[in-house]
N, C-alpha and C positions, 0 to 999 in steps of 0.2 A: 504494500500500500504506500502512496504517495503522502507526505506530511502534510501536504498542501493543496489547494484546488489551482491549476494552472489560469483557470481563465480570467483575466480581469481586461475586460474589453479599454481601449481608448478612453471612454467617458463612464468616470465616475458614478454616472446616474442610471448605467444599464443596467438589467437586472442580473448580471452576469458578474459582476462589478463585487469585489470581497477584500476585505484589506488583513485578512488574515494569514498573508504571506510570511508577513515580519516572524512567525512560529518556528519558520525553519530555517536552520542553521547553515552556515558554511564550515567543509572542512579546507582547511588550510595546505594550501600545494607546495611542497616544499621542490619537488624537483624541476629542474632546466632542462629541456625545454618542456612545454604541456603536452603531455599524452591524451590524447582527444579521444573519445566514444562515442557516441550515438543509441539513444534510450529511447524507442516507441515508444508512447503511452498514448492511451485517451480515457475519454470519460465522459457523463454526464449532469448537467445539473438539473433536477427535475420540477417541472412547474409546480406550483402556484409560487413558491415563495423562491425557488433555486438556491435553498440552504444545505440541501445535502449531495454531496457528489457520489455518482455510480461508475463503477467502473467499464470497461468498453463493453460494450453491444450493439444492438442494431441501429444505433443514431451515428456511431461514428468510429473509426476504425484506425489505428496506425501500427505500421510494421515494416519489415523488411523486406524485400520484392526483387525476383531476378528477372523481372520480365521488361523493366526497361532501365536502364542506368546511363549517367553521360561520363562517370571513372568507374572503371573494373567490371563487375558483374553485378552492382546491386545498387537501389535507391529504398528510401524510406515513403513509402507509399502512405498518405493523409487524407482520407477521407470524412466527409459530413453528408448524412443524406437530408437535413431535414432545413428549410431556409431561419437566418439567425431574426428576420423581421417578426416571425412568427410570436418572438417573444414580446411583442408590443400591442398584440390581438386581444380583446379579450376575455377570449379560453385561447392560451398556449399550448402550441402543440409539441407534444413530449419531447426532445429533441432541439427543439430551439437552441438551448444552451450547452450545445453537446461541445468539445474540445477534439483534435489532434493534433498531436507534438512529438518533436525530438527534442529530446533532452539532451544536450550540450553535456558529458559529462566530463570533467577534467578541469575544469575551468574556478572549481568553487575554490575561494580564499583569494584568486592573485585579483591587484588592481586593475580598475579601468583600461590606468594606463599602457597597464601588461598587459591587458586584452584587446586593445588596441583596436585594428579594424577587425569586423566583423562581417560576415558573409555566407551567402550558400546561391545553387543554382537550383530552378525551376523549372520542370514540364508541368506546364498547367497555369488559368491566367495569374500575373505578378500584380496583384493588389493593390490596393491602399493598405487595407489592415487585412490582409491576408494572402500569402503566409507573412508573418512577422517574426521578428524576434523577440520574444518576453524576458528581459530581464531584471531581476532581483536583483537589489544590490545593499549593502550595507554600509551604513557611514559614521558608527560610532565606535566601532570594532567590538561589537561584543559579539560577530557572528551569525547576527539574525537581519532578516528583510527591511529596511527600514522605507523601502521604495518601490518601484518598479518602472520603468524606461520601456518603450516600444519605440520599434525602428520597420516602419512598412515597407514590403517590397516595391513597390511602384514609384518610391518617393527616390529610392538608390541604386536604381538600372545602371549597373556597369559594362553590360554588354549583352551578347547572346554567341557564347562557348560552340552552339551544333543547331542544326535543326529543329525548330520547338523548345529550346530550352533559352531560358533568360535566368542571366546573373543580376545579384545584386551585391553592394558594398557599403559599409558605413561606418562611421570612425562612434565607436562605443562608447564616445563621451561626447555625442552631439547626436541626443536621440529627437527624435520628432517629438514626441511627448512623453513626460515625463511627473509624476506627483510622488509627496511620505505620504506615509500612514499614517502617522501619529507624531502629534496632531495631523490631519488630514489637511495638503499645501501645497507648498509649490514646489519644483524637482530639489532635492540636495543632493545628486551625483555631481561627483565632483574626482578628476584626476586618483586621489586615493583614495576614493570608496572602493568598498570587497565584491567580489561575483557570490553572491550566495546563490545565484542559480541562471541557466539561460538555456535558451530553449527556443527551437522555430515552431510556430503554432498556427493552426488556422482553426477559424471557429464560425466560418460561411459555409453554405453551400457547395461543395464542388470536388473535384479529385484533383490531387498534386503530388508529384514524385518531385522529393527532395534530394539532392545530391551536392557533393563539392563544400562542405561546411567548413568554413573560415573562423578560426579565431583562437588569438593570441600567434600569432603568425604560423600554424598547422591550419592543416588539409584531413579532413575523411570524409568518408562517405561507404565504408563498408563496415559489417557486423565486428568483424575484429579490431576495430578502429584505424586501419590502412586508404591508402586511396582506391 
């Protein structure tokens, strides 16, 4: 089980929207350079109130896939069947708030600065806020979420790598939008704030193979954490 609920949309007032990030901890990376992984997860949050999260089912789906990749033999496949407008209807339909992500794993404890740019590549459309990068971060150093920062695909098109696939790129301390949680504010990422957690997420409608994930100057995009 996840410590935490991944999704906390753009705007504070969606119902998707939780600030109970700040729970979960960073571990501290002591080795040069980062060893990068990649974690499917998904989940759901279920209407009326979207206070409890479900783990994957039939709303939304993420995993590993050899059926299309743009390095080696595999992409992380993100699925949502259900549209995210749903959740503003009202009767919500189940799914609305449903999540898929890769978890970035390697990255918890170093700085911003250490994490430097940030990136991954796309088959599937490159968004505004989907897929994005969700990240945690900590700015008092005791280890826990003080924040979260989102950097959308569409706003940081660096290219397009093959056919159908678009990259994006973004300097992890100039996120598009950015709030704390306590007091609930305005960003406090700042150069030496902590990675307590990052993660590419989509939580719209649609399919996307994720591949090529950037950051802290590494590259993966397969199970074993390689290129």
């Amino acid at each position: 089980m996840l410590a935490l609920p991944f999704l906390i949309n753009a705007c504070v007032s969606e119902p998707t929207s939780v600030t109970t990030a700040r729970t979960l901890g960073a571990s501290v990376q002591a080795s040069d350079p980062v060893s990068l992984k990649l974690e499917p997860t998904a989940g759901n949050f279920a209407p009326p109130d979207f206070a409890k999260e479900t783990g994957n089912g039939p709303y939304s789906q993420a995993r590993w896939t050899n059926k299309v990749a743009l390095d080696g033999k595999f992409s992380v496949l993100l699925e949502k069947s259900v549209d995210f407008a749903s959740c503003y209807t009202p009767v919500p339909e189940n799914g609305c708030a449903a999540f898929a992500a890769a978890i970035v794993k390697g990255v918890e404890g170093i700085t911003i600065a250490e994490l430097g740019e940030i990136g991954f590549s796309v088959m599937g459309t490159c968004g505004a806020g989907a897929p994005r990068f969700n990240l945690y971060y900590d700015t008092n150093g005791d280890g826990q979420a003080d924040g979260v920062a989102f950097y959308g695909c569409a706003t940081h098109v660096s290219g397009a790598p093959a056919p159908g696939w678009i990259s994006m790129t973004a300097s992890s301390a100039v996120p598009d939008f950015c709030y704390s949680f306590e007091p609930p504010g305005a960003c406090t990422l700042t150069p030496a704030s902590t990675v307590v957690q990052l993660s590419v997420l989509v939580d719209e409608k649609g399919t996307w193979y994720i591949d090529r994930v950037l950051a802290a100057g590494t590259t993966t995009g397969e199970p074993n954490g390689g290129n």
